[in-house]
VEXDREN-2710 file (C-alpha; in Angstrom, 1 decimal):
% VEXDREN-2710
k/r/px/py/pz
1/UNK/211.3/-10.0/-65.7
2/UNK/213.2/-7.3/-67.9
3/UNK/209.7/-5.0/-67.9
4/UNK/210.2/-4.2/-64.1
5/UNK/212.1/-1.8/-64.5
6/UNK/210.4/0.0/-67.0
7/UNK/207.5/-0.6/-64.7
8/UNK/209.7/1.1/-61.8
9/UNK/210.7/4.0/-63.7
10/UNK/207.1/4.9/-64.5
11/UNK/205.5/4.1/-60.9
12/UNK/208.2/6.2/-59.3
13/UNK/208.2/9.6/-62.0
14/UNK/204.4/9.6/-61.3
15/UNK/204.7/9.1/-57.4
16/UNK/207.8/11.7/-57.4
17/UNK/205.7/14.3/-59.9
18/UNK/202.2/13.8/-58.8
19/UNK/201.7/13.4/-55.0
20/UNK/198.5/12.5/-53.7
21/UNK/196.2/14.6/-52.9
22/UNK/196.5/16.8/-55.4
23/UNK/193.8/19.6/-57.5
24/UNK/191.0/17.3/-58.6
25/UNK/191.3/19.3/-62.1
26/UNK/194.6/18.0/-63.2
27/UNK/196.1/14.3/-64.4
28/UNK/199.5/13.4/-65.6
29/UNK/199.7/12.2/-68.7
30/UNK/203.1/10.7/-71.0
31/UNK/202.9/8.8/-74.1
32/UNK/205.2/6.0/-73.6
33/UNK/206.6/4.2/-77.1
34/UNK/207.6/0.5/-76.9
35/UNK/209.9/-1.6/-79.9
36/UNK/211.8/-4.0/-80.8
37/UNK/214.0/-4.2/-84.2
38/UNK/215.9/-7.3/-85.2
39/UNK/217.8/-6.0/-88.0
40/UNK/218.3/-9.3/-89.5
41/UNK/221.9/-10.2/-88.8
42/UNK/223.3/-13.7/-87.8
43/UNK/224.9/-13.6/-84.7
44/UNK/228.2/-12.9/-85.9
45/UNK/226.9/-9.5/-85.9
46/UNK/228.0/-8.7/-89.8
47/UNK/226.0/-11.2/-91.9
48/UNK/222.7/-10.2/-93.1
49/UNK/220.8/-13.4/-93.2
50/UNK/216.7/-12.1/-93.4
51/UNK/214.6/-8.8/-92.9
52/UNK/214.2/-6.4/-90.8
53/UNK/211.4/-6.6/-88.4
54/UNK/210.1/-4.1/-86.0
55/UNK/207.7/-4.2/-82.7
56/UNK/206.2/-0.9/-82.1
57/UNK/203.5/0.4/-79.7
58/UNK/203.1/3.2/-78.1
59/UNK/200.7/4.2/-75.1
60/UNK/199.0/7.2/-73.4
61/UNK/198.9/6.4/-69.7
62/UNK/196.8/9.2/-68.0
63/UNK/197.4/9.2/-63.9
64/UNK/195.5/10.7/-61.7
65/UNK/195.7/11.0/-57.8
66/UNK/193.2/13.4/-55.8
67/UNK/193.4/11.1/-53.1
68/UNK/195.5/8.2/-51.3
69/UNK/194.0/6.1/-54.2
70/UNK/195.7/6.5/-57.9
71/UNK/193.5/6.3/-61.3
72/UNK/195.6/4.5/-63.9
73/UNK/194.0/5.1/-67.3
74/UNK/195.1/3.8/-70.8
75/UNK/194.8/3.8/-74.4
76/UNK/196.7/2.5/-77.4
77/UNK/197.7/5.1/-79.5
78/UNK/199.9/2.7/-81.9
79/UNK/197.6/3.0/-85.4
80/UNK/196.4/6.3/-84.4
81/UNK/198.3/8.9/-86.7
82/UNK/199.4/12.0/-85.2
83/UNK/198.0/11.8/-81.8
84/UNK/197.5/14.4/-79.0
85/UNK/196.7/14.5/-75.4
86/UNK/195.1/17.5/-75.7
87/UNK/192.3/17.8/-78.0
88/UNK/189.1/15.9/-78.1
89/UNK/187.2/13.5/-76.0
90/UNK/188.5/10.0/-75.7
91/UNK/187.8/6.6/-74.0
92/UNK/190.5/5.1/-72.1
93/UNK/190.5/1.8/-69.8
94/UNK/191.0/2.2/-66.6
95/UNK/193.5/-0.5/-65.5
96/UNK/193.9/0.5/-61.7
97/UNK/191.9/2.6/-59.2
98/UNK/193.6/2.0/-55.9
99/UNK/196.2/2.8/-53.1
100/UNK/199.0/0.7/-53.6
101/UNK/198.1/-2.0/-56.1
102/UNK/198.2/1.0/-58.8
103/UNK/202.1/0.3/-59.6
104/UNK/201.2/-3.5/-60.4
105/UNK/197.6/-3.5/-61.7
106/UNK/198.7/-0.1/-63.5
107/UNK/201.3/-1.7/-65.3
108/UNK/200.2/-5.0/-66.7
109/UNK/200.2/-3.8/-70.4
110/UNK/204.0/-4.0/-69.9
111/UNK/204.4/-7.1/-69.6
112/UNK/201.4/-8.4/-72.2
113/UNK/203.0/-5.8/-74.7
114/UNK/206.6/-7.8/-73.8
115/UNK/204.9/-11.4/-74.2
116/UNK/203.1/-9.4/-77.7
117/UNK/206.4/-8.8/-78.8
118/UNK/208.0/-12.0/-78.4
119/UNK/205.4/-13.8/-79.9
120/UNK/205.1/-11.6/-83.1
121/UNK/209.1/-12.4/-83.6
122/UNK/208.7/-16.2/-83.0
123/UNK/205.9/-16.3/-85.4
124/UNK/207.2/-14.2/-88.1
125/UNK/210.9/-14.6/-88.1
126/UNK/211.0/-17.7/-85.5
127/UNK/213.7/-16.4/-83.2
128/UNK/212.9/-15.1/-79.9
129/UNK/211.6/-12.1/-78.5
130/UNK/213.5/-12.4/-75.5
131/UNK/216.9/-12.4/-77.2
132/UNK/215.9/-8.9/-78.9
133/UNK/216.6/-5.8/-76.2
134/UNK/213.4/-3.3/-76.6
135/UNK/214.0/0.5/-76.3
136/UNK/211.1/2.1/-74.1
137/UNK/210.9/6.2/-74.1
138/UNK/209.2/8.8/-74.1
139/UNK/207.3/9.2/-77.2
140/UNK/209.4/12.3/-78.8
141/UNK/206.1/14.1/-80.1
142/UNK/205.1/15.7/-76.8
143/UNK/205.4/12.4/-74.4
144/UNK/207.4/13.2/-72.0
145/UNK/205.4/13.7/-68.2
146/UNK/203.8/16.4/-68.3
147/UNK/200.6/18.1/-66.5
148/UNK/196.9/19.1/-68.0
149/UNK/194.1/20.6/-67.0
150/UNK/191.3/17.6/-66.3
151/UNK/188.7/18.8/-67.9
152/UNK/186.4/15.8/-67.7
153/UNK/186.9/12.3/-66.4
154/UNK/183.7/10.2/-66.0
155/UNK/182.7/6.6/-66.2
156/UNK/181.2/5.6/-69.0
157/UNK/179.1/2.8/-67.1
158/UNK/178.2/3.4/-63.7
159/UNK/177.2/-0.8/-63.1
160/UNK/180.3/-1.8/-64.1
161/UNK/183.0/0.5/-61.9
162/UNK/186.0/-1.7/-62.8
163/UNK/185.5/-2.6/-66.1
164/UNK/183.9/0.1/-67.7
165/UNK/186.2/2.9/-69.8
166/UNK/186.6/6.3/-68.8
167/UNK/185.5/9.5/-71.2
168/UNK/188.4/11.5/-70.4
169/UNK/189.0/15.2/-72.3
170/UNK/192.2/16.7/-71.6
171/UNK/192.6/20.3/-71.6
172/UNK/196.0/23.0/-71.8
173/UNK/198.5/21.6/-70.5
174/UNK/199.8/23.1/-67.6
175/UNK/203.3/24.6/-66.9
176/UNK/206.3/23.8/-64.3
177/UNK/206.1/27.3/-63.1
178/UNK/202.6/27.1/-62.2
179/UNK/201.9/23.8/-61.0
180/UNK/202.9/24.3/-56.9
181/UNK/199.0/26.0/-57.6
182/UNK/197.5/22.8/-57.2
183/UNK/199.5/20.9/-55.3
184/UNK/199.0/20.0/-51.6
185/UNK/200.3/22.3/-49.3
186/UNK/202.2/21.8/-46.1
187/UNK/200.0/21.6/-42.8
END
């Protein structure tokens, strides 16, 4: 599947930035901006034969990793106008809690935002998805991986641990020259 290594790239920037074990008090959050354009052309490449149509969504994935398990929280940021990390209270699903089945539970929106995608351009324009290559990035307002201060994180319904959404607030973000702080240290 073409999302695996999207997946990849985001399972191993959090595992190489963001050891376990880590400060309780800080996450790593990135804003990570999905689309597709078909810009309408037969496949001669030089006849316009309909529309342009675009595929956008863009996500804040929140990580967090005090211990050998990782949190992976999420939220869909895609109608929310200029959005940021830092400044209020928000609720975020929490799509993994675990040791290793993080980087495949974690990164399920990937592929329903993929299937999303495809769908949306057989229904609209009725050519497939597949045959349209997506750009993933960094969102360029402020999403590139980054570290913050965790201000709060708590479960929004104690009875229901794996369904419930998280309340997270995210505070200052914190900088690279100061972040070996609350890292683990060598024994």
């Amino acid at each position: 599947m073409e999302s695996n290594n999207y997946e990849w790239f985001i399972t191993q920037t959090v595992e190489s930035m963001l050891p376990c074990g880590h400060d309780r008090n800080i996450c790593l959050g990135m804003k990570v901006k999905m689309e597709w354009t078909d810009h309408g052309y037969d496949k001669d490449g030089n006849t316009k034969i309909r529309d342009t149509h675009s595929f956008i969504r863009e996500y804040l994935l929140i990580f967090h990793r005090p211990s050998n398990y990782t949190k992976v929280l999420m939220r869909d940021i895609s109608k929310e106008q200029h959005f940021w990390i830092d400044r209020n209270e928000m609720e975020l699903e929490q799509l993994s809690d675990h040791d290793s089945c993080w980087r495949h539970d974690g990164m399920k929106w990937m592929f329903k935002t993929f299937m999303e995608a495809w769908e949306y351009f057989r229904a609209t324009v009725d050519i497939e998805g597949r045959d349209i290559d997506p750009m993933v990035h960094w969102d360029i307002f402020g999403g590139s991986p980054a570290y913050y201060h965790l201000e709060k994180l708590e479960i929004k319904d104690r009875e229901d641990r794996w369904n419930s959404p998280y309340l997270v607030k995210i505070g200052k973000k914190i900088g690279m020259h100061e972040i070996s702080e609350y890292m683990p240290k060598p024994t």
